[in-house]
C-alpha positions in Angstrom: 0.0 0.0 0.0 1.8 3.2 -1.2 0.7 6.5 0.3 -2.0 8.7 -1.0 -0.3 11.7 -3.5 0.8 15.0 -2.0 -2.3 17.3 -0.8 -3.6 19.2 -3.0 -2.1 22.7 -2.5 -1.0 25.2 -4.2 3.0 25.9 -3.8 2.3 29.3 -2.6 0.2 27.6 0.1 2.6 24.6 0.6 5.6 26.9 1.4 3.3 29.6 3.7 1.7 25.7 5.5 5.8 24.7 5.4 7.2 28.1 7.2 4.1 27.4 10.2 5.0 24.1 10.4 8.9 24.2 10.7 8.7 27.0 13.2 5.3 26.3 15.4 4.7 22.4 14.3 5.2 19.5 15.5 5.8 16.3 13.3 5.5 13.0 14.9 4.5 9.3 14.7 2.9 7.7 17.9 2.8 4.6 17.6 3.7 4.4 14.1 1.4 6.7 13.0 2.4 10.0 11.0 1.2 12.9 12.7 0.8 16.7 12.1 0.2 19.0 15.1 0.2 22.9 15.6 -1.0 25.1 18.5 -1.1 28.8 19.1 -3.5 31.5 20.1 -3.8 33.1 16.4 -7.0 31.3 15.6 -7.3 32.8 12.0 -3.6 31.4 11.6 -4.6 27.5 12.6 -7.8 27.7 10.9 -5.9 28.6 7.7 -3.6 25.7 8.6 -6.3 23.4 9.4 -8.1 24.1 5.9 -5.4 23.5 3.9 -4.1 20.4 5.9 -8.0 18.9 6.2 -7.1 18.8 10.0 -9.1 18.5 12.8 -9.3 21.3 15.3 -10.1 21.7 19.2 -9.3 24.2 21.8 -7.2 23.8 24.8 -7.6 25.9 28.1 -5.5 28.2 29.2 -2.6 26.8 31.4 -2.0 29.9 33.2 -3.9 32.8 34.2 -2.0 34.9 32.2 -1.9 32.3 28.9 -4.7 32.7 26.5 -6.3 29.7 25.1 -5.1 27.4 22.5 -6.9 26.0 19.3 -4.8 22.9 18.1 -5.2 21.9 14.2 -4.0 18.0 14.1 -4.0 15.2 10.9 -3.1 12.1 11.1 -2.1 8.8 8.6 -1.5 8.5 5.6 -3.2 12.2 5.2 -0.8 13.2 7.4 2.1 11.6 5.7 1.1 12.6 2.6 1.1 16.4 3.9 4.4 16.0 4.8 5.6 14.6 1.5 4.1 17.8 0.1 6.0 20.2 2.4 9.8 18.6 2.1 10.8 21.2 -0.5 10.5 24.0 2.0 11.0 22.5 5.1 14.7 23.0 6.9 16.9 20.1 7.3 15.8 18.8 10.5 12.0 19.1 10.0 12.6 17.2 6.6 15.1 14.8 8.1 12.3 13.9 10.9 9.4 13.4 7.6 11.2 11.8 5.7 12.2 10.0 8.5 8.7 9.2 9.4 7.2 8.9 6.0 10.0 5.9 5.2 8.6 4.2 8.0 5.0 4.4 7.6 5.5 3.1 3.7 7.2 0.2 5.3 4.5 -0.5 7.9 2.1 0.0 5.1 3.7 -2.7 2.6 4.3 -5.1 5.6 0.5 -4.9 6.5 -0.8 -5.5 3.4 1.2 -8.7 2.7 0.0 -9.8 5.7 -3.2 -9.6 4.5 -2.3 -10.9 1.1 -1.3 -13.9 2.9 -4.2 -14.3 5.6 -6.6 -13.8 2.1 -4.5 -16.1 0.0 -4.5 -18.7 3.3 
């Protein structure tokens, strides 16, 4: 199972999505599962990001009296992944290092569970 193609952005909005991302994001894979997470208190800002990413989006209370809220946009799977194959081009090295990093291993958790199922079918 390969994943999905790239999101469908434009590059104007992949590189503006790219510059949140590397400087406010957070790229990970719980569990083996490629993730995309940002939080901040500019609610048009993760709205935007949330729209172009297809992301789901919650709030989280303040911490601290003085903190203001936060609304969290998140995506995760092979949307995810596929996000991130969209973004590498404008990415910096360690953000890109960490996706492709992630998106290597997803593909090979992919193609391992689907010849397991090849094999349970074919059994």
């Amino acid at each position: 199972m390969s994943i999905p193609p790239a999101a469908p952005m434009t590059r104007e909005e992949a590189a503006w999505l790219s510059g949140l991302l590397d400087g406010e994001g957070c790229f990970d894979s719980p569990r083996g599962n490629p993730r995309i997470r940002v939080k901040m208190s500019d609610l048009d800002v993760i709205l935007r990001a949330a729209d172009l990413m297809g992301a789901s989006t919650h709030m989280e209370a303040a911490r601290f009296e003085h903190h203001k809220p936060l609304m969290v946009a998140q995506i995760t799977g092979d949307r995810a992944a596929s996000i991130m194959r969209a973004l590498l081009p404008w990415l910096g090295s360690r953000r890109s290092g960490k996706c492709t990093e992630i998106i290597l291993a997803h593909t090979a958790r992919q193609s391992a569970l689907a010849g397991r199922h090849l094999k349970a079918v074919a059994a």
